[in-house]
C-alpha positions, 0 to 999 in steps of 0.5 A: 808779646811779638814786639817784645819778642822782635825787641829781644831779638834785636838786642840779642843781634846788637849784642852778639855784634857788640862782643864777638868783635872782642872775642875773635880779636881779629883787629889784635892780630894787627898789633904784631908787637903786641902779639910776638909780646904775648907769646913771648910772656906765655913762654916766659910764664910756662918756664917759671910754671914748670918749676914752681908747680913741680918742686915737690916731685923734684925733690922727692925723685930726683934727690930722695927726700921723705914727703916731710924733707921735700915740704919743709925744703919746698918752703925755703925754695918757695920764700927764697923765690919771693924775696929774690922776685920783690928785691928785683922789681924796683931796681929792674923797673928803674933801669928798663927806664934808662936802657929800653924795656928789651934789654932788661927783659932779655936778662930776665930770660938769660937770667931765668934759663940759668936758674932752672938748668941749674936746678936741673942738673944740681947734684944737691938741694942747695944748689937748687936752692940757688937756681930758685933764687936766681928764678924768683930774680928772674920772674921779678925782673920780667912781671916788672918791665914786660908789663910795662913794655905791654903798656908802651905798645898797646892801643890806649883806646882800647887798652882793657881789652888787651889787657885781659887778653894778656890775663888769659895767656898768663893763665893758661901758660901754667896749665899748659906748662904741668902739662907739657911737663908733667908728660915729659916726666913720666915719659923719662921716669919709664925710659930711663929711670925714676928721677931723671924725669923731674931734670928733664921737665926742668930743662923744658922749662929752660927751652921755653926761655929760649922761646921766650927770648927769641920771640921778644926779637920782633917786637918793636919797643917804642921810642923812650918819649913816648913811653910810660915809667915802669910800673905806672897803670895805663892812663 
C-alpha cells in the first residue's frame, strides 16, 4: 500500500511537471512574433465578434425594426457574410503567397475597419447590408492568411501547443467582445438615447481593428523560402 502510494505520488510530480510547463507557457513569451500575432488575431476576432453577435440589437434600436423584420434582415446579413468570407479565402490565400502574408492581413484590417463603421454610421439597413459584406470579405481574408502567417513563425517541434493557445484566444475574444460591447451600449442607450448605443458598440469594433493592425506591426514575417503555401496544416 505505502509503495503504491510513493509510486502515485511520484506520478502525480512528473505530471505536474509535465503540464505545468504548458500551462504557464513561459518558453512562448519568447516567441515575440508569435505573441504580438496572437494579439493581433484576438483584436481582429473581438472586431467581427462585436457585429455578428449584436445584429439583432442593431436592428431593432438603432433602425426601429419589429422582432420579425430584425430576424429576417439578420439572415440576409448573416448569408451575405458568408458568401463574402468563402469568395475571399482562395484569391486572398493565393496572393499573401506572392506579396507576404502582412500585407494581405493589413487589407483585411483596413477592409474590416471600413465594413463595421459603415455599419455603424448607416442611415438605412442596405447599407449595412454593405458593411456586413465588406466584413464577411474581411474575415475570409484574415482566417486564411493570419492562419498561415502563424504556421510560418511558430516552432515546428512544438506546434500543437501553439496551436491550441491560438483556439483559446480565439475563443475568448468573442466573450470579451459582447462584453465590452454589450457595456458600451447600454451605457450610451442611458446618456444619449436608445439607439446610439448599437453605433457606438460598432465603432468599438472598428477601434479593435485599429488595434488589431497596429499590433501586427512587430511581427516579424519569415522569408518567403521558408514559408509554407497558405492553407497548407503544419507538417
Amino acid at each position: 500500500m505505502v509503495i503504491g502510494l510513493v509510486g502515485s505520488g511520484n506520478m502525480a510530480t512528473a505530471l505536474a511537471r509535465g503540464w505545468g510547463e504548458p500551462v504557464l507557457c513561459t518558453d512562448v513569451l519568447k516567441e515575440r512574433s508569435y505573441v504580438w500575432l496572437l494579439t493581433s488575431r484576438f483584436f481582429f476576432l473581438m472586431g467581427g465578434a462585436i457585429l455578428v453577435n449584436l445584429i439583432i440589437t442593431y436592428l431593432k434600436q438603432t433602425h426601429g425594426l419589429s422582432e420579425e423584420a430584425s430576424n429576417s434582415t439578420n439572415l440576409v446579413m448573416l448569408v451575405t457574410i458568408v458568401v463574402a468570407n468563402v469568395l475571399a479565402i482562395i484569391p486572398s490565400a493565393r496572393i499573401s503567397d506572392r506579396i507576404g502574408r502582412k500585407p494581405v492581413i493589413y487589407a483585411s484590417c483596413l477592409i474590416g475597419f471600413i465594413g463595421i463603421a459603415l455599419a455603424a454610421l448607416a442611415p438605412a439597413v442596405p447599407l449595412a447590408i454593405v458593411g456586413g459584406a465588406l466584413f464577411g470579405a474581411s474575415a475570409g481574408t484574415f482566417l486564411a492568411v493570419d492562419w498561415a502567417l502563424m504556421t510560418d513563425i511558430i516552432p515546428k517541434a512544438s506546434s500543437g501547443r501553439y496551436m491550441g493557445l491560438s483556439n483559446v484566444a480565439t475563443t475568448s475574444s468573442t466573450v470579451i467582445a459582447v462584453a465590452t460591447g454589450g457595456l458600451l451600449l447600454d451605457a450610451v442607450n442611458l446618456g444619449f438615447g436608445l439607439g446610439a448605443g448599437p453605433r457606438a458598440a460598432y465603432l468599438l469594433g472598428a477601434v479593435y481593428y485599429v488595434i488589431a493592425a497596429l499590433t501586427l506591426r512587430p511581427v516579424v514575417e519569415p522569408p518567403r523560402s521558408q514559408r509554407q503555401p497558405a492553407g497548407l496544416p503544419v507538417g
